[in-house]
SEMAR-282241 format. One record per residue (C-alpha): x, y negated, z; residue in one letter. Coordinates in nm, 2 decimals. Example, Ala and Ser with C-alpha at 12.3 -4.5 7.8 and 13.67 -1.06 7.14 Angstrom:
BEGIN
<u = 1.23 v = 0.45 w = 0.78 r = A>
<u = 1.37 v = 0.11 w = 0.71 r = S>
***
This chain:
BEGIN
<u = 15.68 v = -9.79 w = 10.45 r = X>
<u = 15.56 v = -9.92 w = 10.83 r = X>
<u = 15.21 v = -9.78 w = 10.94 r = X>
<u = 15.07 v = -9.93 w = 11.21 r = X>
<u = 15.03 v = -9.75 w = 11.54 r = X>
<u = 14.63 v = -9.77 w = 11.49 r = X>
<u = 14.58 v = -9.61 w = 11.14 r = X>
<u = 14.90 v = -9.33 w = 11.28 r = X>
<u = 14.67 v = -9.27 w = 11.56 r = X>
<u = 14.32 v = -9.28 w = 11.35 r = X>
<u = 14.51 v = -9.02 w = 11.09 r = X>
<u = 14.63 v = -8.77 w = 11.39 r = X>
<u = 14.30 v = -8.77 w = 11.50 r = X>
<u = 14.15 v = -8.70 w = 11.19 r = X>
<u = 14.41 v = -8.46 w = 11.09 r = X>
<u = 14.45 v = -8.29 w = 11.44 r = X>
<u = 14.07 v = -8.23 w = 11.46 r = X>
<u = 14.04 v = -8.01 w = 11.10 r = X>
<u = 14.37 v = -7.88 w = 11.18 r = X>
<u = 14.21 v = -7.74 w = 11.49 r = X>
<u = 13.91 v = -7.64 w = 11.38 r = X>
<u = 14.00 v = -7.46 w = 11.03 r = X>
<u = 14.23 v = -7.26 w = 11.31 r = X>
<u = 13.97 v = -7.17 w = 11.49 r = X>
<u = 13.76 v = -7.09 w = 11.19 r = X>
<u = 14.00 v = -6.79 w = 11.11 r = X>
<u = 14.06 v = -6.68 w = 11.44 r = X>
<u = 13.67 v = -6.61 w = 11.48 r = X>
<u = 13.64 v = -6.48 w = 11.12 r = X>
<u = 13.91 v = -6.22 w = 11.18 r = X>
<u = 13.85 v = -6.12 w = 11.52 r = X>
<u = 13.45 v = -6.12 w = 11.47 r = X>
<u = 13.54 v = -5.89 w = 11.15 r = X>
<u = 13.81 v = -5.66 w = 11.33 r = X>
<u = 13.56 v = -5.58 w = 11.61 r = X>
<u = 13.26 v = -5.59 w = 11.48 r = X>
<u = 13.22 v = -5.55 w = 11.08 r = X>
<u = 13.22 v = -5.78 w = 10.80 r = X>
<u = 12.89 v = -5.91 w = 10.79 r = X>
<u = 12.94 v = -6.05 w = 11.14 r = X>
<u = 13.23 v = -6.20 w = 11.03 r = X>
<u = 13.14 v = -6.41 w = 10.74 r = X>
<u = 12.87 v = -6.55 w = 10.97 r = X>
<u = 13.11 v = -6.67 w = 11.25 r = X>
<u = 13.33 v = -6.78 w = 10.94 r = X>
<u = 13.02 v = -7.01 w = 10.82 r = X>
<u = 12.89 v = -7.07 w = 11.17 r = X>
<u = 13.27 v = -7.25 w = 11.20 r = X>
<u = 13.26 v = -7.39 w = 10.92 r = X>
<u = 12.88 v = -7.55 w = 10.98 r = X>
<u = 13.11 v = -7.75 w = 11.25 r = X>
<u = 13.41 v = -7.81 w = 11.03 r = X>
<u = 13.20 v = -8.01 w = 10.76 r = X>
<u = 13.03 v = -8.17 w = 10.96 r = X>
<u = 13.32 v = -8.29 w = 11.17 r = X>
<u = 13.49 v = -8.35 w = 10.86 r = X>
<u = 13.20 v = -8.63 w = 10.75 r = X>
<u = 13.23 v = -8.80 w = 11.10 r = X>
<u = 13.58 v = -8.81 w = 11.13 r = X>
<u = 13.62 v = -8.98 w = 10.82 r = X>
<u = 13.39 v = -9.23 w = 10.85 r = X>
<u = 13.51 v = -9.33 w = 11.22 r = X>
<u = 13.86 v = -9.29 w = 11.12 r = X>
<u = 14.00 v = -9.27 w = 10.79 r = X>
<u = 13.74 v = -9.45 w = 10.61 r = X>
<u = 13.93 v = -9.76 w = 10.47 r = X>
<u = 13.61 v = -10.03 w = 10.48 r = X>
<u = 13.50 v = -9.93 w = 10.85 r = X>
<u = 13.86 v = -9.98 w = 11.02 r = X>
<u = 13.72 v = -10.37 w = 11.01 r = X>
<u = 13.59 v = -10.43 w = 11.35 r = X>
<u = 13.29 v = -10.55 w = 11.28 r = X>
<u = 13.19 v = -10.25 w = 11.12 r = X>
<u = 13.32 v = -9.97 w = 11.37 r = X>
<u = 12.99 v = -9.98 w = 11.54 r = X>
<u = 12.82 v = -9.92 w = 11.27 r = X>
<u = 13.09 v = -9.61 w = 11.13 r = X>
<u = 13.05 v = -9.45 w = 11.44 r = X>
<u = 12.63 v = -9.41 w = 11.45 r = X>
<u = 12.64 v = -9.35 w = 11.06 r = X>
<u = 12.95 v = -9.06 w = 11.12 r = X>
<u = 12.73 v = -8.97 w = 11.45 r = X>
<u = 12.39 v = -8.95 w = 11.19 r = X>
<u = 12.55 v = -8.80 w = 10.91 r = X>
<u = 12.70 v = -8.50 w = 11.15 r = X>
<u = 12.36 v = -8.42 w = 11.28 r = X>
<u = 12.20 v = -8.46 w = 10.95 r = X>
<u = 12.46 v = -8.23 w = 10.77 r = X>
<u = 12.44 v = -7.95 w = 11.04 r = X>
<u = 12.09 v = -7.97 w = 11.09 r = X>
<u = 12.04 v = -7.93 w = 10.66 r = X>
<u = 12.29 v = -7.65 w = 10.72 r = X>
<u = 12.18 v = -7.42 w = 10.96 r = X>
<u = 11.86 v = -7.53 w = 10.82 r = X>
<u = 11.92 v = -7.41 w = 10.48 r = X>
<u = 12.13 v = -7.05 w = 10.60 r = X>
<u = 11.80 v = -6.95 w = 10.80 r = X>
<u = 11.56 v = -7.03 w = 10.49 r = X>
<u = 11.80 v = -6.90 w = 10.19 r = X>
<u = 12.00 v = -6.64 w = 10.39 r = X>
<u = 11.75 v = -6.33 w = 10.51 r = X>
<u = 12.00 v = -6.13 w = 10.72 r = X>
<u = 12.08 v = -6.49 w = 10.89 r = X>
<u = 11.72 v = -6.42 w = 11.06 r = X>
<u = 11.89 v = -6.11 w = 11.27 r = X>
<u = 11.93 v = -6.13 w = 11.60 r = X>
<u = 12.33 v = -6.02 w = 11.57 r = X>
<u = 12.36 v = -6.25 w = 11.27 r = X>
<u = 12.22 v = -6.55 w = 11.43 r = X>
<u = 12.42 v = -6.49 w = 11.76 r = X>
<u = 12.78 v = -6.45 w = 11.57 r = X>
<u = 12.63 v = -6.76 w = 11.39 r = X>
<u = 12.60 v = -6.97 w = 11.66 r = X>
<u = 12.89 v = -6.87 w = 11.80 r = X>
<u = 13.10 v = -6.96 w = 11.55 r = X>
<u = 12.94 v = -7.31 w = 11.54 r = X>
<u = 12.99 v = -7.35 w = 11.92 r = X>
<u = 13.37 v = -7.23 w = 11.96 r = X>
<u = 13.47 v = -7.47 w = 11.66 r = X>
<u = 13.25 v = -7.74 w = 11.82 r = X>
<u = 13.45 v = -7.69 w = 12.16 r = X>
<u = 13.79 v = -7.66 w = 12.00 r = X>
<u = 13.71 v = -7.97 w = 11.87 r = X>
<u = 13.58 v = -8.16 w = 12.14 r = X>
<u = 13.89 v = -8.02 w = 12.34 r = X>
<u = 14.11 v = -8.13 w = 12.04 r = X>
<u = 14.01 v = -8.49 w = 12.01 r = X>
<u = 14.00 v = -8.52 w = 12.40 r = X>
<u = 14.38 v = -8.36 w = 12.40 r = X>
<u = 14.50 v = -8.63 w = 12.15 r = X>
<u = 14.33 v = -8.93 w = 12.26 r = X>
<u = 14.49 v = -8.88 w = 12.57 r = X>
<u = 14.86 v = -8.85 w = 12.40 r = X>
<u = 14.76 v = -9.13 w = 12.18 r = X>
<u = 14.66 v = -9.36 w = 12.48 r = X>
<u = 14.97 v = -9.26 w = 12.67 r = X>
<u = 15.21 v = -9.36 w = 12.34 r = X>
<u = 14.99 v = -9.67 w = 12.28 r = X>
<u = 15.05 v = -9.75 w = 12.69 r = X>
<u = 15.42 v = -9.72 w = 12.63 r = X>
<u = 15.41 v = -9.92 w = 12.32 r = X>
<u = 15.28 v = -10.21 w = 12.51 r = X>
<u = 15.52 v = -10.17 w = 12.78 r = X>
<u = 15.81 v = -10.20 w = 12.52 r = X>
<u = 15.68 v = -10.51 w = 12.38 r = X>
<u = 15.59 v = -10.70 w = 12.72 r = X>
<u = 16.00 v = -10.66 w = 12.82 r = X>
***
């Protein structure tokens, strides 16, 4: 089976951003555990993982969704992935600081929102790190087929 160079790349992406992030999910949870107790841990885990599902809506909707690889409708998958992130993490964090008392302590709230922000930049550093490999394949690619 032959899959094109676009829905490879669009799958790497996809995959290369959870990958990254789910890592980086345990690496906070343990370390936030190991150094400070388990408490602060589950709320870096869930601060990461805040990031993680909402990533996980966006990325499929800009890439792995199969009706919004048309592109007449990319546009449109990329402000409702865009929407749907900021919705999801804003019902979230929303719903942790209304359901969740001990997410209203200080401690908590930091190793929350650090969580949240380390996955976020893994990410963004991710996605940034592959597009560039992708572009640079894609840019030989072309170079093969103009000879």
């Amino acid at each position: 089976m032959v899959i094109s160079f676009d829905l490879r790349a669009r799958r790497t992406l996809f995959w290369g951003l959870m990958r990254a992030q789910i890592i980086t999910l345990m690496i906070v949870a343990i370390l936030t555990t190991v150094l400070a107790d388990v408490t602060a841990g589950l709320f870096a885990a869930w601060g990461s993982a805040i990031s993680l599902i909402a990533y996980a809506w966006g990325g499929y909707q800009v890439w792995l969704h199969p009706g919004n690889i048309k592109p007449d409708r990319m546009a449109g998958a990329a402000i409702r992935g865009e929407a749907g992130k900021v919705l999801i993490m804003l019902a979230l964090f929303g719903l942790t600081f209304a359901e969740v008392r001990l997410s209203r302590e200080f401690r908590n709230v930091t190793v929350l929102l650090l969580g949240f922000l380390l996955t976020q930049i893994v990410g963004w550093i991710q996605v940034m790190r592959l597009d560039r490999r992708l572009g640079a394949e894609r840019d030989g690619q072309d170079d093969q087929t103009d000879d």
